[in-house]
C-alpha positions, 0 to 999 in steps of 0.5 A: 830589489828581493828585498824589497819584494819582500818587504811588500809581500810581508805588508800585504800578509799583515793586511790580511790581519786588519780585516773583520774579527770573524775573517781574522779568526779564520785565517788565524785557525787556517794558520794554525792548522796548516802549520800544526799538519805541518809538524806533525808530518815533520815529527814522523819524517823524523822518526822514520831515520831511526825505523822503516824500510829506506826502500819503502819510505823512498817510495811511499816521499816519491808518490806523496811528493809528486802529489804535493807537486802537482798541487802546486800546479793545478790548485791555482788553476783550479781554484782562481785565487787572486794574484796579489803579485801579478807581474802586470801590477808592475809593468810602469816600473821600469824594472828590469824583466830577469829582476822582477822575475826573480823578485816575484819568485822569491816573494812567492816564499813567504806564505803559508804554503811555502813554509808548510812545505818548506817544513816538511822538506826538513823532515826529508833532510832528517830521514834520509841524512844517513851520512855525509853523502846523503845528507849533502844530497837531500839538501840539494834536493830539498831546495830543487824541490822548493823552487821547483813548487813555487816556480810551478805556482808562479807559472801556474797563478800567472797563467790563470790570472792572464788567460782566466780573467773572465768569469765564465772562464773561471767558472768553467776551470772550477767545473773542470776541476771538479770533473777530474776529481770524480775521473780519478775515483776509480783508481782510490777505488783500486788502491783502497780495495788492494790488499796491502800485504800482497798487492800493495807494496807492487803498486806502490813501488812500480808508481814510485819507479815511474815517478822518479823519472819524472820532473815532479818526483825525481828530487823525491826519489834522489836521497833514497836512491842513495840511502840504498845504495844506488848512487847512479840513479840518484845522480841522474835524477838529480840532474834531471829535478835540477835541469827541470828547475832551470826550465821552469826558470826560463819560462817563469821569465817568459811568462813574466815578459809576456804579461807585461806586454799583454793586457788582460783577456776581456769576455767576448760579445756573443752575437745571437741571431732570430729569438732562439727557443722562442721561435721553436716552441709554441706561442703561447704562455706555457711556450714563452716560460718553456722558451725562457726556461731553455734559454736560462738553462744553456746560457745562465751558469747558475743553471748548467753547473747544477747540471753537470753536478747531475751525473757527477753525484752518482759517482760520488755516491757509489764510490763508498759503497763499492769500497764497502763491497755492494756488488757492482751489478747492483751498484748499477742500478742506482745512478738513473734514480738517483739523477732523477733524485737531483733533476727534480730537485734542481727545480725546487727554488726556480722562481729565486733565479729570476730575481727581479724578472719575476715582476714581468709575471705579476704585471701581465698577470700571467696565469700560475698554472702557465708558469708551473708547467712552462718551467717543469718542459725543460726539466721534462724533456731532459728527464725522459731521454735520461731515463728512457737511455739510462735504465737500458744502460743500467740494466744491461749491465745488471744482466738482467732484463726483467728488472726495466719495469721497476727502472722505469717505473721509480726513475719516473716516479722520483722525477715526477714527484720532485717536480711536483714538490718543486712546484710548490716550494719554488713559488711558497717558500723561495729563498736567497740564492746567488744573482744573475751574473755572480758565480754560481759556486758563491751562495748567499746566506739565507737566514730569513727563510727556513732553506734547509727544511725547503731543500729536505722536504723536495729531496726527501719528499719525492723519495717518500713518494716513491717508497711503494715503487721501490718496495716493489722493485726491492720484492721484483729482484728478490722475491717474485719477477711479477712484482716489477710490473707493479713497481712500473704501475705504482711509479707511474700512478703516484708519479702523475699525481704528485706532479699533477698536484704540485703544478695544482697547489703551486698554481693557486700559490703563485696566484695569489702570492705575486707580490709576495715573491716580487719581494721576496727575490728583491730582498734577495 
């Protein structure tokens, strides 16, 4: 029965290579790279048993192994992939539950990941086989540790397969994973910032004495436990890896029996009662873009994973500029502008997310104007709250307080000026973008229309804008208090008037290009 098992993962693989030259080619490089990491990870393994500190090699295997381990478990969750074996494919077979399971398990070991990590244990054996003894115990840990992998990756596919069948569901784990990605910045901050030769081998080693205690680090640990003498905690934590390979055995087959069982989870039909935003703002057609804009917005994916991806960017962004020493207190002054930055700029190929809808426009002969001020409300009445709070917050822990008119006065004039340039490109230059009900993280290729240069003119052309606001601010904080009022005065002026002239400029567009964007969003 593994046999077989086998046999049918090694013809799925050779499947993969029958597909278009391009795809071929990718996955042949993806191959070749995996394995050349591989390899290389395995020839430093193998120089460590001739040089290095065992204490400092044990540690450094049992932190980078745990990772490696977790991997294993979240990756699948996070990125969704397709389960090609996925126990329900079997459920008419009649095959005995412990039998699939164990067929499946050992299906899971022909595959790129398996036999990267798989070269990467033999490192261990070759570091750590210091004797008979050690040698002995780093094969058995070696193999804990593989099953321990692929069981986690089962357990882990299997799950996101059954309980994350539905689109928003994936969608929603993906924006999950990218959010723990961002949470956990601080502490590479931390680690980078640590001096190695006083700080470093403490942190190291108190990481590694807490994961090999743990299921995920434990078979780690076990060979340099015993490379340095302390048989009795190898011990121990071999017996834990091995008790902790057993439990996932156990529920690898529970998991099994319930898929088989158990069909697929299906989306849900949401019932939704009155007209929603339509019935709150006013009746007019600025009100019923405005209405229909809000309602995109919370309920279209497209629209609310560029949202969340708004403050998760300044993370991102201040992250190496701390790691290069920019004193926090002025690091606090980016993130509000530079949520405005990317607020304005979502807007910038609104008219694209339509579709074909955007033939309800050009048929009623709804006035341009109308529709530019209607989709900057809720952009508006997002952006005002953000900046109002967010310079208070930014400020306080600036420490000082006469900086709030400059804070001001740019946030609204990057929000503003975004907005305005939005106006124009959205309805002039629109281009491809991913189709109502499609994931959001697919985008389509956009090779009839110059999208990079739309997406540089609105980023790059609000910040251009606000150069007189920020050259301001930049004199308020190092030459003269005076200069922030002027900053606020300045951003609030030329803010006005770039809005003020997109909607202007993008009105008159829209007027006269509403077939052109009717064709447009069809080629799309």
């Amino acid at each position: 029965m593994v046999a077989q098992f086998f046999g049918l993962k090694l013809r799925l693989l050779a499947n993969l290579f029958r597909r278009s030259p391009w795809q071929v080619v990718g996955l042949v490089v993806g191959l070749l790279y995996g394995l050349g990491v591989a390899i290389t990870i395995l020839v430093a393994l193998i120089t460590l048993r001739f040089v290095g500190d065992p204490a400092l090699i044990r540690d450094s295997l049992t932190v980078a192994g745990s990772a490696v381990a977790l991997g294993f478990l979240i990756i699948p969750i996070v990125v969704g992939i397709d389960d090609s074996m996925d126990p329900r494919k079997f459920a008419f077979l009649g095959i005995p539950n412990r039998s699939l399971s164990l067929g499946l398990a050992g299906s899971a070991l022909i595959g790129v990941p398996a036999l990267t990590l798989s070269i990467v244990l033999l490192g261990t054996v070759f570091t750590w086989s210091r004797g008979v003894g050690q040698t002995l115990l780093a094969l058995v840990s070696a193999a804990l540790i593989l099953a321990t992998c692929i069981l986690l990756s089962r357990v882990s596919a299997s799950l996101a397969a059954f309980l994350l069948s539905t689109r928003r569901s994936r969608e929603f784990t993906g924006m999950i994973g990218v959010v723990l990605l961002v949470l956990i910045s601080p502490l590479v901050v931390v680690l980078l910032s640590t001096d190695s030769g006083r700080h470093g081998r403490g942190l190291l080693a108190t990481l590694a004495t807490i994961l090999g205690w743990t299921p995920l680090g434990a078979a780690w640990a076990a060979p340099g436990d015993a490379s340095t003498g302390a048989w009795g905690a190898a011990i121990l934590k071999l017996l834990i890896a091995a008790a902790s390979a057993y439990a996932l055995w156990l529920i690898w087959q529970l998991v099994v029996a319930r898929m088989l069982v158990s069909p697929g989870r299906e989306a849900a039909a949401k019932q939704y009662s009155g007209l929603g935003w339509f019935d709150r703002l006013p009746h007019s057609s600025v009100g019923a873009i405005a209405a229909r804009t809000f309602t995109y917005w919370a309920r279209d994916s497209r629209y609310w994973v560029s949202l969340i991806m708004i403050p998760i960017v300044p993370i991102i962004a201040i992250l190496p500029l701390s790691i290069v020493g920019v004193p926090l207190h002025y690091l606090a002054l980016v993130p509000v502008p530079l949520m405005c930055i990317f607020l304005g700029w979502t807007m910038h190929n609104d008219v694209a997310y339509d579709n074909t809808a955007i033939w309800l426009h050009v048929a009623s002969g709804t006035r341009g104007v109308a529709d530019r001020i209607g989709r900057l409300v809720p952009a508006l009445a997002m952006g005002i709250p953000l900046i109002g709070i967010g310079s208070a917050i930014s400020i306080s822990f600036y420490g000082d307080w006469s900086v709030l008119p400059s804070m001001l006065g740019v946030s609204t004039c990057i929000l503003l000026a975004g907005l305005g340039f939005s106006g124009y490109t959205s309805t002039r230059f629109p281009y491809p973008v991913t189709k109502p009900g499609d994931s959001p993280f697919a985008q389509p290729q956009a090779s009839e229309t110059a999208s990079a240069l739309v997406q540089s003119l609105t980023f790059t052309g609000s910040i251009v804008v606000a150069l007189p606001a920020l050259i301001f601010a930049y004199l308020g904080i190092f030459e003269d208090p005076a200069w922030h009022l002027r900053a606020l005065g300045a951003g609030l002026g030329l803010g006005l008037v770039a809005v003020i002239l997109g909607i202007w400029v993008g009105s008159r567009a829209f007027d006269r290009r509403g077939p052109e964007m009717l064709a447009s969003a069809q080629r799309a």
